[in-house]
PyMOL Python script that loads the backbone (N, CA, C, O; Angstrom):
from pymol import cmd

cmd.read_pdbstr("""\
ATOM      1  N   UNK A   1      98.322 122.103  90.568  1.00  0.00           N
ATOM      2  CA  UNK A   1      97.891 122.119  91.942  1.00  0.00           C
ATOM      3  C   UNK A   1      98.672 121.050  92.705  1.00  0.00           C
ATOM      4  O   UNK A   1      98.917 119.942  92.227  1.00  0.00           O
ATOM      5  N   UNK A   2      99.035 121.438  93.877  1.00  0.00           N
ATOM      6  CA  UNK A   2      99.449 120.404  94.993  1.00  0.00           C
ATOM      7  C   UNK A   2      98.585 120.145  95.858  1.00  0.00           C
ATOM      8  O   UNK A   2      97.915 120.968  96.481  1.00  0.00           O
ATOM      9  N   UNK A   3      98.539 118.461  95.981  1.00  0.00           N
ATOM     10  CA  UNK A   3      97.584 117.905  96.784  1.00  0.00           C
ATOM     11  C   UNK A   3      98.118 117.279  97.642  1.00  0.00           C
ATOM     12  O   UNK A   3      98.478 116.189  97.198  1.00  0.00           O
ATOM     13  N   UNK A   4      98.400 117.442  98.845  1.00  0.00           N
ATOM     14  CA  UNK A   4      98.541 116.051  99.984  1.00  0.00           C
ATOM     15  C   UNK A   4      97.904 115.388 100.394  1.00  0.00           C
ATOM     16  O   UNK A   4      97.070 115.846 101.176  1.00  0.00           O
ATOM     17  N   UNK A   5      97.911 114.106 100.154  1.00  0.00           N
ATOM     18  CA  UNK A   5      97.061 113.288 100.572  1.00  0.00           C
ATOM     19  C   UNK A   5      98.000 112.440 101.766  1.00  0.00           C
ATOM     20  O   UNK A   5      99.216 112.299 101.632  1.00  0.00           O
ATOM     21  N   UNK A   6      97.167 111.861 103.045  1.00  0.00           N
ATOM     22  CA  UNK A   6      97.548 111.567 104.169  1.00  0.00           C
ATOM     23  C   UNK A   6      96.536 110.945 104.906  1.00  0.00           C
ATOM     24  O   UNK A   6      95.472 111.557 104.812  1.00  0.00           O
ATOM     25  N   UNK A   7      96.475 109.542 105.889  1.00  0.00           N
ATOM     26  CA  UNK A   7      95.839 109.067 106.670  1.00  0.00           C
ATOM     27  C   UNK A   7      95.475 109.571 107.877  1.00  0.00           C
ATOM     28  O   UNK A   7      95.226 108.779 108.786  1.00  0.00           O
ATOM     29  N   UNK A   8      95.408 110.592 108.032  1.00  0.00           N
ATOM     30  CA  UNK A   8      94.413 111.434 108.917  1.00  0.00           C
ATOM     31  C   UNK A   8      93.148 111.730 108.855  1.00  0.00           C
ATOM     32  O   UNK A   8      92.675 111.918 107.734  1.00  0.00           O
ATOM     33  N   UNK A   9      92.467 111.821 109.785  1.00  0.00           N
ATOM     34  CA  UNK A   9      91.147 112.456 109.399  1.00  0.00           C
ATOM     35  C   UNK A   9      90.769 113.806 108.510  1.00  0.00           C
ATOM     36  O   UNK A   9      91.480 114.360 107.670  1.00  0.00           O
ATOM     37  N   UNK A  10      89.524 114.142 108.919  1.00  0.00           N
ATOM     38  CA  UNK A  10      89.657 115.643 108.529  1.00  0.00           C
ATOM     39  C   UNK A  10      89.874 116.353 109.160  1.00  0.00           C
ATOM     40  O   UNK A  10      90.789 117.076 108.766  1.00  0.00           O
ATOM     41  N   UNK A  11      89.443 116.612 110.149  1.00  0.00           N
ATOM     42  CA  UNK A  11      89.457 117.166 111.793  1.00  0.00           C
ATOM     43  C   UNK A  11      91.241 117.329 111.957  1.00  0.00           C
ATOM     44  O   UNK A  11      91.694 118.465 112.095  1.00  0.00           O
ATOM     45  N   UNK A  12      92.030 116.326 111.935  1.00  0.00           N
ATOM     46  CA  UNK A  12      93.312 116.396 112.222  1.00  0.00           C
ATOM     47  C   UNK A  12      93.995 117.222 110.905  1.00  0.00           C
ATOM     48  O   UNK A  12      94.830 118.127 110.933  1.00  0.00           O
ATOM     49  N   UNK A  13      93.304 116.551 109.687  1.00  0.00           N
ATOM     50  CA  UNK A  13      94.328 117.317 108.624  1.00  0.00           C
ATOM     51  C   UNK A  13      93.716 119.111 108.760  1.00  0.00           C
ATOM     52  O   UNK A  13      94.238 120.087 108.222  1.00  0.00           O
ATOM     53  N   UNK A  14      92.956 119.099 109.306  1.00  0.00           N
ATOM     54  CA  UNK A  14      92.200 120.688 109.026  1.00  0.00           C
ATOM     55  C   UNK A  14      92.904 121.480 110.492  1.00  0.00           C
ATOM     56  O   UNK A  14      93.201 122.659 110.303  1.00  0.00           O
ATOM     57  N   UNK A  15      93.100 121.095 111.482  1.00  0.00           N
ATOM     58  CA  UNK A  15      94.137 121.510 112.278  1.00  0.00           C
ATOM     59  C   UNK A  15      95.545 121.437 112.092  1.00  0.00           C
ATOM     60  O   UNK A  15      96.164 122.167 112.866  1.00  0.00           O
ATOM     61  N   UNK A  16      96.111 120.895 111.443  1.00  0.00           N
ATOM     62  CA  UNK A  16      97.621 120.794 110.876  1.00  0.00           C
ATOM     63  C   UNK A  16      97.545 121.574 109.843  1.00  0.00           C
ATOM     64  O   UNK A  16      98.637 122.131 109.727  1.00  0.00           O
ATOM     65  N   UNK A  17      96.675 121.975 108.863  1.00  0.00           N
ATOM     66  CA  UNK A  17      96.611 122.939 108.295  1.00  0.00           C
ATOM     67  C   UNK A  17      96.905 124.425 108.343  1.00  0.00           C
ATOM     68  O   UNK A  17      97.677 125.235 107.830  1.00  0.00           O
ATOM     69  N   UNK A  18      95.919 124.382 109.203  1.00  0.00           N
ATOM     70  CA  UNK A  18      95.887 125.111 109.852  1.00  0.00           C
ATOM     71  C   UNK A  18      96.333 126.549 110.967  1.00  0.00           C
ATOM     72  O   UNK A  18      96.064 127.725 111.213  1.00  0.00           O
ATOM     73  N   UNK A  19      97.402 125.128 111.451  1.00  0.00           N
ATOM     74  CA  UNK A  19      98.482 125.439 112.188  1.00  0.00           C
ATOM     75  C   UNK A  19      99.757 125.680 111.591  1.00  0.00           C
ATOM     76  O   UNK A  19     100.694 126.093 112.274  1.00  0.00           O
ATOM     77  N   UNK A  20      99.845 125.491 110.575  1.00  0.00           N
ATOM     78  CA  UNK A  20     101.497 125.144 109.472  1.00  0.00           C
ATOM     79  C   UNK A  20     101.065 126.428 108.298  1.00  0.00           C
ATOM     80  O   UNK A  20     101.904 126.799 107.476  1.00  0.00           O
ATOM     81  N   UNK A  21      99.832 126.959 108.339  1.00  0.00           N
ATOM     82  CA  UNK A  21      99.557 127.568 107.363  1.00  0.00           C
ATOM     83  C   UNK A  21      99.921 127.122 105.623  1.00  0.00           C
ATOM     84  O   UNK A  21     100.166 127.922 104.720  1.00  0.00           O
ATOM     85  N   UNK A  22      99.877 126.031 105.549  1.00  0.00           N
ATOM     86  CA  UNK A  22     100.577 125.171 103.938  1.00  0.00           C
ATOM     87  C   UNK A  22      99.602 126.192 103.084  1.00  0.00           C
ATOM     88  O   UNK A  22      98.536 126.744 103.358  1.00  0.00           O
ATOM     89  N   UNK A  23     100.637 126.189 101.678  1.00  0.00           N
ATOM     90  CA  UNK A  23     100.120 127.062 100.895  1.00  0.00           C
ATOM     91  C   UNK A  23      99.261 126.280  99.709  1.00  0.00           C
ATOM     92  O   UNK A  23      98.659 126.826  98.784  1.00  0.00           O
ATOM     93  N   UNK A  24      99.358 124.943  99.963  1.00  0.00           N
ATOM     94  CA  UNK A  24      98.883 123.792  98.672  1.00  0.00           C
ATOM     95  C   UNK A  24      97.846 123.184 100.003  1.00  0.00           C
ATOM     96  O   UNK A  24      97.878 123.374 101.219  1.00  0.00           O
ATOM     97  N   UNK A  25      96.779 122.226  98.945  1.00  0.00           N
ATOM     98  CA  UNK A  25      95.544 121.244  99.730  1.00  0.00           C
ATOM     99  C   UNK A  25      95.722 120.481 100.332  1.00  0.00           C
ATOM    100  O   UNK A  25      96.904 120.794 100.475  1.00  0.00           O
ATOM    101  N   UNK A  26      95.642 119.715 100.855  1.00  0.00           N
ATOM    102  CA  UNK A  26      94.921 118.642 102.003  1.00  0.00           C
ATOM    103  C   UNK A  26      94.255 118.210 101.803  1.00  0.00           C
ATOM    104  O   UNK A  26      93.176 118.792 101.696  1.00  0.00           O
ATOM    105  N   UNK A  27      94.372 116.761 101.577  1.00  0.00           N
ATOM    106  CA  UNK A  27      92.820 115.586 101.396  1.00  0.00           C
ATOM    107  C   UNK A  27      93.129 114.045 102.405  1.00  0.00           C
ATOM    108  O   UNK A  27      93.989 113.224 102.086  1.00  0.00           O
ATOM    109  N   UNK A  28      92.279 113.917 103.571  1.00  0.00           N
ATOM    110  CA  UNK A  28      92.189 113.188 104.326  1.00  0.00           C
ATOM    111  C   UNK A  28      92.187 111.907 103.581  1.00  0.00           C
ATOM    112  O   UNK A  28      91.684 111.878 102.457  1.00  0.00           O
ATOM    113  N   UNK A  29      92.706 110.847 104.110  1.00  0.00           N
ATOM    114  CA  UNK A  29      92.385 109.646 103.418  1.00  0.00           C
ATOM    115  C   UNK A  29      92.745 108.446 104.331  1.00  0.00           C
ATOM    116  O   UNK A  29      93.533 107.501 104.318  1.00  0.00           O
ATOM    117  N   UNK A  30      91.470 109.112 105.383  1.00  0.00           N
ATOM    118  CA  UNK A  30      91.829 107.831 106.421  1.00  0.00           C
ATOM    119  C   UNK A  30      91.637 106.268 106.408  1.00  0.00           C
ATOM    120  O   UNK A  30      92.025 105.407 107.198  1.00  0.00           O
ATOM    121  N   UNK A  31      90.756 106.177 105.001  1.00  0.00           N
ATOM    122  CA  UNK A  31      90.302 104.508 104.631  1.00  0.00           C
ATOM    123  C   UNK A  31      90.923 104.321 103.687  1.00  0.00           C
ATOM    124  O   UNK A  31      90.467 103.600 102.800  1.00  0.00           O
ATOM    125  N   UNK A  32      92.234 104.944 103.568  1.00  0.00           N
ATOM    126  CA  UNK A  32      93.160 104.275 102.404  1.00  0.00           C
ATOM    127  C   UNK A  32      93.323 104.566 101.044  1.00  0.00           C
ATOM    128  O   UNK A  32      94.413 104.713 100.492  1.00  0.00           O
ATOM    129  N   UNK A  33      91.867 104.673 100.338  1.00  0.00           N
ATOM    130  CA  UNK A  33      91.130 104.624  99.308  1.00  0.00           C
ATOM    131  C   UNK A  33      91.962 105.380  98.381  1.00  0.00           C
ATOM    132  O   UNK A  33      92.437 104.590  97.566  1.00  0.00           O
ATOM    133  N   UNK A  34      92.379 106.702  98.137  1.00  0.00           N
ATOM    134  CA  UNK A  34      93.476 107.368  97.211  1.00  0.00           C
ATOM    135  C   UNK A  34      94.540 106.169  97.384  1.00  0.00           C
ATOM    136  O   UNK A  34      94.717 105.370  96.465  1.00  0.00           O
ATOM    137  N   UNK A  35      95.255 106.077  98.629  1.00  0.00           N
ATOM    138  CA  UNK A  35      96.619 105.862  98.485  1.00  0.00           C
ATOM    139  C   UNK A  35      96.095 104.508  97.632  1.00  0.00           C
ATOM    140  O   UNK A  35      96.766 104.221  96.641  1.00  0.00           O
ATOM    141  N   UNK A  36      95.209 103.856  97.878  1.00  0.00           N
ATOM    142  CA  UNK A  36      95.579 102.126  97.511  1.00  0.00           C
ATOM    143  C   UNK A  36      94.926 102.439  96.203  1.00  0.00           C
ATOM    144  O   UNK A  36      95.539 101.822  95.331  1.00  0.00           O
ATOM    145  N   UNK A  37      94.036 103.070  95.742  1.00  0.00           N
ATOM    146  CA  UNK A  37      94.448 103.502  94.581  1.00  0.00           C
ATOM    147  C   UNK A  37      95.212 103.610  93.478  1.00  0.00           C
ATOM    148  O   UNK A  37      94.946 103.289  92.320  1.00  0.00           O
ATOM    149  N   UNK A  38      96.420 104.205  94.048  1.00  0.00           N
ATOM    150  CA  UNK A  38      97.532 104.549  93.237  1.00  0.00           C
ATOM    151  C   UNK A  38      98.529 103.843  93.815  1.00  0.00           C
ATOM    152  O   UNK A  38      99.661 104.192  93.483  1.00  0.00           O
ATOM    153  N   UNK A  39      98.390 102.514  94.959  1.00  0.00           N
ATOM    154  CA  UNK A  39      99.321 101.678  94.936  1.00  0.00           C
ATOM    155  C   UNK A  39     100.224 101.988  95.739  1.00  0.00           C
ATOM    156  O   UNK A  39     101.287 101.394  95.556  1.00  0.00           O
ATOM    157  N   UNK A  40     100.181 102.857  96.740  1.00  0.00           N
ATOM    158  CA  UNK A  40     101.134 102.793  97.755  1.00  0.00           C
ATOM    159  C   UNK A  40     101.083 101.859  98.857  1.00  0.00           C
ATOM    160  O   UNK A  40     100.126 101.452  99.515  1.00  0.00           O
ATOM    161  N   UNK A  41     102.371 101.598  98.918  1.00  0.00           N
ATOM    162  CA  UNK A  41     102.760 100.547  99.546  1.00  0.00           C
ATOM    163  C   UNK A  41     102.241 100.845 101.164  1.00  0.00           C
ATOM    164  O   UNK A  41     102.203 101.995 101.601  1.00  0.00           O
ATOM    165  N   UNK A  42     101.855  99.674 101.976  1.00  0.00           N
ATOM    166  CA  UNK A  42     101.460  99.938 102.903  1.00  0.00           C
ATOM    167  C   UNK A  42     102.722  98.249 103.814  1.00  0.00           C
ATOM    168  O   UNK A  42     102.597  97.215 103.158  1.00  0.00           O
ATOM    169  N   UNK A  43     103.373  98.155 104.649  1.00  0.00           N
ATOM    170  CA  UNK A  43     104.253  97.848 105.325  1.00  0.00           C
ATOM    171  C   UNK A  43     104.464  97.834 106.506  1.00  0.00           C
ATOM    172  O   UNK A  43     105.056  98.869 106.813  1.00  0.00           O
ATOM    173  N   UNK A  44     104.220  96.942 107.680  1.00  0.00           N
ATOM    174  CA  UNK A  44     104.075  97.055 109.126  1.00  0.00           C
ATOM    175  C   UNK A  44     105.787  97.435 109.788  1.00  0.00           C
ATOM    176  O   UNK A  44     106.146  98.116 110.749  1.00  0.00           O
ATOM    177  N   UNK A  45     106.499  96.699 108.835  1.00  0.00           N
ATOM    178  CA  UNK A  45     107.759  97.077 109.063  1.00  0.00           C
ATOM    179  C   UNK A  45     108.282  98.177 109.106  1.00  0.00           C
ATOM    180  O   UNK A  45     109.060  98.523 109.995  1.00  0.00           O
ATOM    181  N   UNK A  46     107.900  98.926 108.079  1.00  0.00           N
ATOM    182  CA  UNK A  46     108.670 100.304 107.630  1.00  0.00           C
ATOM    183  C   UNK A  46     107.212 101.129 108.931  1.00  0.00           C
ATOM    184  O   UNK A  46     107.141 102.338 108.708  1.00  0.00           O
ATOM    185  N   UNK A  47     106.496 100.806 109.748  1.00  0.00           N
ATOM    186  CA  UNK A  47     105.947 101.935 110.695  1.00  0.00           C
ATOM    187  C   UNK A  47     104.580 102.206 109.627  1.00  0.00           C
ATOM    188  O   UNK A  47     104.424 103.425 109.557  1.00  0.00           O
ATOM    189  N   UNK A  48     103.666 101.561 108.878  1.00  0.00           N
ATOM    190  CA  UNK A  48     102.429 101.953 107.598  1.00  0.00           C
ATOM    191  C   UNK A  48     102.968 102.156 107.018  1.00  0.00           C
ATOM    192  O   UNK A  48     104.134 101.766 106.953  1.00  0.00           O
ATOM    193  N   UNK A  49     102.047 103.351 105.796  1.00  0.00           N
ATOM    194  CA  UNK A  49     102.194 104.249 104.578  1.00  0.00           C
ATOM    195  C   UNK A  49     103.886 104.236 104.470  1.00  0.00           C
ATOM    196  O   UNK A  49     104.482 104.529 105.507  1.00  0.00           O
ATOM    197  N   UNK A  50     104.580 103.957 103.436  1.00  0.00           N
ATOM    198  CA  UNK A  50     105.582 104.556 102.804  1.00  0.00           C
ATOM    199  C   UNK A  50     105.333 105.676 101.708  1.00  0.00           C
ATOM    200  O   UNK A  50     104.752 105.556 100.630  1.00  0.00           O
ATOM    201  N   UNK A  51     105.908 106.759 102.251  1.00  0.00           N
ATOM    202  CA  UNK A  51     105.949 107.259 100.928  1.00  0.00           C
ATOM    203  C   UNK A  51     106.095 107.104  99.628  1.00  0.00           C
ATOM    204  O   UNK A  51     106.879 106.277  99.162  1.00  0.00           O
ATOM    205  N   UNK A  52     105.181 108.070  98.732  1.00  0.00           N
ATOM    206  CA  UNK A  52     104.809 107.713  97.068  1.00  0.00           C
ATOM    207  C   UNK A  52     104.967 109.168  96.626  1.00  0.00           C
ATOM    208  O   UNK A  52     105.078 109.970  97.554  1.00  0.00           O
ATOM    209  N   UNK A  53     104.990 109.552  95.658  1.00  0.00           N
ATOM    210  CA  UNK A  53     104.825 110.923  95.249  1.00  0.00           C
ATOM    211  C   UNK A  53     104.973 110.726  93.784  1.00  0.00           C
ATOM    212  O   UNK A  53     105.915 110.367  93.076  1.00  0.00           O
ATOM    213  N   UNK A  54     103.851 111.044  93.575  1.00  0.00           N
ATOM    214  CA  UNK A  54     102.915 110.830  91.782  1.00  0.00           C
ATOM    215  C   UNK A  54     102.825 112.313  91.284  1.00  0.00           C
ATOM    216  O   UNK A  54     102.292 113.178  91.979  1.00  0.00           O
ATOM    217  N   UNK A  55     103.310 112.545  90.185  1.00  0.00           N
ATOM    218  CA  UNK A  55     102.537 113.745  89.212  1.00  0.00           C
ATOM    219  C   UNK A  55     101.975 113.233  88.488  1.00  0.00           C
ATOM    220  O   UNK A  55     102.193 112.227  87.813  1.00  0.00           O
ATOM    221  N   UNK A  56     101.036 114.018  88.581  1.00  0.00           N
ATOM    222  CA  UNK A  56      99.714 113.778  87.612  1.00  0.00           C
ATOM    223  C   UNK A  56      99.116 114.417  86.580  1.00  0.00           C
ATOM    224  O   UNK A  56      97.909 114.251  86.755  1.00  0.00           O
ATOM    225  N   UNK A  57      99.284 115.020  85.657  1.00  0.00           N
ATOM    226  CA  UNK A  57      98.908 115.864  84.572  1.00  0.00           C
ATOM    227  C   UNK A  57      97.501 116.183  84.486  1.00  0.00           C
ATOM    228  O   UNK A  57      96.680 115.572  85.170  1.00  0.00           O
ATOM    229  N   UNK A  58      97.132 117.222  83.583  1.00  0.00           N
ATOM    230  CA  UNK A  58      95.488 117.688  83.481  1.00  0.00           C
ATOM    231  C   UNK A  58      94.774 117.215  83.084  1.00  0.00           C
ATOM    232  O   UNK A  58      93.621 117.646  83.078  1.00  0.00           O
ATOM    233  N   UNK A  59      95.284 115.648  82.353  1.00  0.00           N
ATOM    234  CA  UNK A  59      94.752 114.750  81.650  1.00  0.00           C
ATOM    235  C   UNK A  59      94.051 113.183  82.575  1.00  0.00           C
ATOM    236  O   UNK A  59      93.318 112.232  82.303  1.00  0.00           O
ATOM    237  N   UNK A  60      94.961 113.787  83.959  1.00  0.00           N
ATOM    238  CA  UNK A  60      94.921 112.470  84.739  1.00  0.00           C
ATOM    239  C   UNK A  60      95.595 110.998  84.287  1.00  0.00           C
ATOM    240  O   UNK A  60      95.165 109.849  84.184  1.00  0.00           O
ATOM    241  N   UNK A  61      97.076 111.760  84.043  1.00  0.00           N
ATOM    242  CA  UNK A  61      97.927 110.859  83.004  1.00  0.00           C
ATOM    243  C   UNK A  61      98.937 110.495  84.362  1.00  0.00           C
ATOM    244  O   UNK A  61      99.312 111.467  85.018  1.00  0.00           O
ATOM    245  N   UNK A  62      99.225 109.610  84.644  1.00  0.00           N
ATOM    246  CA  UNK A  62     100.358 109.878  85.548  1.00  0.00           C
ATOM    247  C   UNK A  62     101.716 109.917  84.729  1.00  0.00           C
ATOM    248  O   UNK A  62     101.968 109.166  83.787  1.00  0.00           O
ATOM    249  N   UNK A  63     102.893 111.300  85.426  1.00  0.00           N
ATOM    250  CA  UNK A  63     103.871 111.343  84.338  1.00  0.00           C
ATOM    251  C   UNK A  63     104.545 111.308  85.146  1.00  0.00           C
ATOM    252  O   UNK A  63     105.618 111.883  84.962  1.00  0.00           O
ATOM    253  N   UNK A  64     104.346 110.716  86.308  1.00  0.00           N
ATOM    254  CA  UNK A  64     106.010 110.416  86.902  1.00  0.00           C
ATOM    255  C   UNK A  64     105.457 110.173  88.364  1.00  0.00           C
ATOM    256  O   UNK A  64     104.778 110.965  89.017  1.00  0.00           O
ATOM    257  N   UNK A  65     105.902 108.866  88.758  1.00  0.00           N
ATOM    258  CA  UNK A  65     105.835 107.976  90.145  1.00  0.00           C
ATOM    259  C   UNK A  65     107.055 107.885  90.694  1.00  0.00           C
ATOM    260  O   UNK A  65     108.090 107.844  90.029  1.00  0.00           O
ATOM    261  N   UNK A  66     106.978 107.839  92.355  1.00  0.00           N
ATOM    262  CA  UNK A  66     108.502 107.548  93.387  1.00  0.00           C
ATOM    263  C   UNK A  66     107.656 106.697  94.235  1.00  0.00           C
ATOM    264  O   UNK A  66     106.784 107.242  94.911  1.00  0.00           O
ATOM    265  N   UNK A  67     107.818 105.388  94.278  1.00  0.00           N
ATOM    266  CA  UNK A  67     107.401 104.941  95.559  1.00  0.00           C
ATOM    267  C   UNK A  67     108.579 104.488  96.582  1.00  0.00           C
ATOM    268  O   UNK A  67     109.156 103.415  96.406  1.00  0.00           O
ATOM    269  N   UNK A  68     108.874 105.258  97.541  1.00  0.00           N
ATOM    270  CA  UNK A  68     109.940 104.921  98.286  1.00  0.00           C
ATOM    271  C   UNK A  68     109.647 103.723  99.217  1.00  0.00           C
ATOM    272  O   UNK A  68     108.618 103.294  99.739  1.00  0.00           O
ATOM    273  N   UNK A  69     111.563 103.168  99.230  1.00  0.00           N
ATOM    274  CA  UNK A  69     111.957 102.061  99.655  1.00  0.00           C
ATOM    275  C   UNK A  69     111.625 102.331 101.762  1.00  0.00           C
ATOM    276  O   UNK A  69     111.348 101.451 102.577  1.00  0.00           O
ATOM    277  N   UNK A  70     111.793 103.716 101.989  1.00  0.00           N
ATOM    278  CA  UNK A  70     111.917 103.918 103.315  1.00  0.00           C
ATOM    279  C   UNK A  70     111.584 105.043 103.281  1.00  0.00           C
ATOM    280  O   UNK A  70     111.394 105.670 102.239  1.00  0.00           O
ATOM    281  N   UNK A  71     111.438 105.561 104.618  1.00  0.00           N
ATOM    282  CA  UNK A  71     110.454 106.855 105.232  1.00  0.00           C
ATOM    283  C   UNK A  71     111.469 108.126 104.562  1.00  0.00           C
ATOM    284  O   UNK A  71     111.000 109.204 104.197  1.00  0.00           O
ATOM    285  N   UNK A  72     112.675 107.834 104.496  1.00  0.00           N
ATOM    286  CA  UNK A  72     113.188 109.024 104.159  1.00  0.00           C
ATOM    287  C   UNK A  72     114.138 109.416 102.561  1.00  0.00           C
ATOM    288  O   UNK A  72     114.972 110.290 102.326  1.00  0.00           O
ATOM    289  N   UNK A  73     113.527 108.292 101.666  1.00  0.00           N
ATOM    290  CA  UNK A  73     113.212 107.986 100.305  1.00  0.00           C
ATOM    291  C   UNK A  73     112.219 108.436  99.699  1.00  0.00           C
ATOM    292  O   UNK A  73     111.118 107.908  99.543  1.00  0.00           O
ATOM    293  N   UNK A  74     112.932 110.303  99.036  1.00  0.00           N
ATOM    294  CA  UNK A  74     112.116 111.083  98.722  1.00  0.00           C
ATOM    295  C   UNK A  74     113.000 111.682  97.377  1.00  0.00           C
ATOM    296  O   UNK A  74     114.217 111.752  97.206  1.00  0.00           O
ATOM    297  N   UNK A  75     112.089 112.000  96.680  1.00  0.00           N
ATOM    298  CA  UNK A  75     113.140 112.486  95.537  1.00  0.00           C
ATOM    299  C   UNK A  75     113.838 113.717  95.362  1.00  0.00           C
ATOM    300  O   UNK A  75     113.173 114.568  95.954  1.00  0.00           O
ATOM    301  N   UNK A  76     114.890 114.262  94.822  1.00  0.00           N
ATOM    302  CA  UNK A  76     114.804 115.601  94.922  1.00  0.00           C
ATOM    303  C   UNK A  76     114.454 116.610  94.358  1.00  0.00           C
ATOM    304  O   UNK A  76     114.212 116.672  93.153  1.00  0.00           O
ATOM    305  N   UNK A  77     114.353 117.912  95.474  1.00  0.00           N
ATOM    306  CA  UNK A  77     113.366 119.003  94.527  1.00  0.00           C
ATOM    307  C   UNK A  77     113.420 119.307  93.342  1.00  0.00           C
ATOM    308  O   UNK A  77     112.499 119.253  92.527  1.00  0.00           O
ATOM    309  N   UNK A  78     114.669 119.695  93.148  1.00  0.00           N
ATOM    310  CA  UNK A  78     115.215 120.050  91.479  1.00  0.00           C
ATOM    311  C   UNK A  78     114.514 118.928  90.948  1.00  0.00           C
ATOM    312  O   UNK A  78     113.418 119.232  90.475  1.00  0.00           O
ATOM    313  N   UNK A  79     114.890 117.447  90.870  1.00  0.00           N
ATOM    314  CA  UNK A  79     114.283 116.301  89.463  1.00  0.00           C
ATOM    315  C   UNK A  79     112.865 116.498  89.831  1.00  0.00           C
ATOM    316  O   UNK A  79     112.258 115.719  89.096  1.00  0.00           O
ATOM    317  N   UNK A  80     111.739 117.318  90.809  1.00  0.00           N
ATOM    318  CA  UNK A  80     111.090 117.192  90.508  1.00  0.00           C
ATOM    319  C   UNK A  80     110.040 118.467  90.302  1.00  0.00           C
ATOM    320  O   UNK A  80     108.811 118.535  90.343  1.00  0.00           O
ATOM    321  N   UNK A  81     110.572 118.965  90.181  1.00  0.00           N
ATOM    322  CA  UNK A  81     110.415 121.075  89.993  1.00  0.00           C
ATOM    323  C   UNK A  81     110.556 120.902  87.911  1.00  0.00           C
ATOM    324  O   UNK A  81     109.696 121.176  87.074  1.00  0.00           O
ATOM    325  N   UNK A  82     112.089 120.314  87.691  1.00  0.00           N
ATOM    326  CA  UNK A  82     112.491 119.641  86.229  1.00  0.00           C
ATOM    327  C   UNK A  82     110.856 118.993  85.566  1.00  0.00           C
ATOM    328  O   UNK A  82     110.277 119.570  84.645  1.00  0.00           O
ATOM    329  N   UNK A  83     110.432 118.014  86.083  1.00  0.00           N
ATOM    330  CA  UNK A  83     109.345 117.017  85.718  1.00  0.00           C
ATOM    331  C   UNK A  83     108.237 118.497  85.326  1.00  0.00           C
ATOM    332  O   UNK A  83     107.732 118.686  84.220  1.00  0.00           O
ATOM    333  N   UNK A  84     108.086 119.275  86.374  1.00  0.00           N
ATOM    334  CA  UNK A  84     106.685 119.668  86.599  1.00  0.00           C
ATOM    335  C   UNK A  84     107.054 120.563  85.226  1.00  0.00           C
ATOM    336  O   UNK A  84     106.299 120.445  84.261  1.00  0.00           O
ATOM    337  N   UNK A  85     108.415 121.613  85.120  1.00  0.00           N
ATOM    338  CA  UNK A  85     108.414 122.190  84.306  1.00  0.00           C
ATOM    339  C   UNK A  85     108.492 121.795  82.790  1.00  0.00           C
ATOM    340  O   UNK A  85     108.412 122.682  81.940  1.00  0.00           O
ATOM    341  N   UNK A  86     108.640 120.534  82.450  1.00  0.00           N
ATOM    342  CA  UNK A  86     108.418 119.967  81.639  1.00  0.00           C
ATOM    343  C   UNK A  86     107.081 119.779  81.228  1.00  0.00           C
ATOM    344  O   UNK A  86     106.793 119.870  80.035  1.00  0.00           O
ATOM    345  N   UNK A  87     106.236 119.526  82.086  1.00  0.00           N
ATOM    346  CA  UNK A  87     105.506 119.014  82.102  1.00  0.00           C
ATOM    347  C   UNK A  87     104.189 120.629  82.032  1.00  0.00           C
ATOM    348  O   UNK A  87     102.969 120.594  81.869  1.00  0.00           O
ATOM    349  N   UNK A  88     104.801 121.437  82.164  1.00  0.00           N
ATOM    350  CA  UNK A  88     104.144 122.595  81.670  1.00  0.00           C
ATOM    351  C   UNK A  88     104.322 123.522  80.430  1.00  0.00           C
ATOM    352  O   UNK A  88     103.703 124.518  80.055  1.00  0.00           O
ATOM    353  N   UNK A  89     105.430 122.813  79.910  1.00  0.00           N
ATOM    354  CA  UNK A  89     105.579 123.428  78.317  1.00  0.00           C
ATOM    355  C   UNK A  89     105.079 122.709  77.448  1.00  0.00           C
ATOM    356  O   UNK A  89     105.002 122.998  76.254  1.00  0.00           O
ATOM    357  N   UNK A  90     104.547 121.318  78.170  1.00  0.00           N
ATOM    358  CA  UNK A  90     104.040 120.726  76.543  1.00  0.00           C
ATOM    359  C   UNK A  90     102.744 121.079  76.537  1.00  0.00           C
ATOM    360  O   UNK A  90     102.041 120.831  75.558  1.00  0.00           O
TER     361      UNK A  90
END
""", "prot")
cmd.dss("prot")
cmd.show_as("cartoon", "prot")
cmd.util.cbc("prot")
cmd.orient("prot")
């Protein structure tokens, strides 16, 4: 499953939803609580939230973290399409 998690409300993430028709979830996380959780960096400089992007296995194992340096420090699809499919044969 794909989850986005994002500092929006619900109200906002359920209209962006909405509107974009996304084919994966949405989970509001306007008090932080997931992201600081799992340790994403939060930075007045870089504009808040920097991006993070965690897989997480069925085990609730994490098998692979990106916490980016800047807003547009994202990994790419292939290394991470690779991870997932790995990560479905074992």
């Amino acid at each position: 499953m794909i989850l986005a998690i994002g500092p929006d409300d619900a109200d906002a993430y359920k209209r962006y939803w909405e509107s974009e028709n996304l084919p994966f979830r949405g989970l509001p996380d306007p008090r932080h609580k997931v992201a600081d959780l799992y340790g994403q960096e939060w930075n007045l400089f870089k504009l808040g939230r920097v991006p993070a992007l965690l897989l997480i296995d069925k085990k609730g194992q994490v098998r692979y973290q990106h916490y980016s340096d800047w807003m547009s420090d994202i990994p790419e699809n292939t290394l991470v399409l690779a991870i997932l499919q790995k990560m479905n044969t074992e």
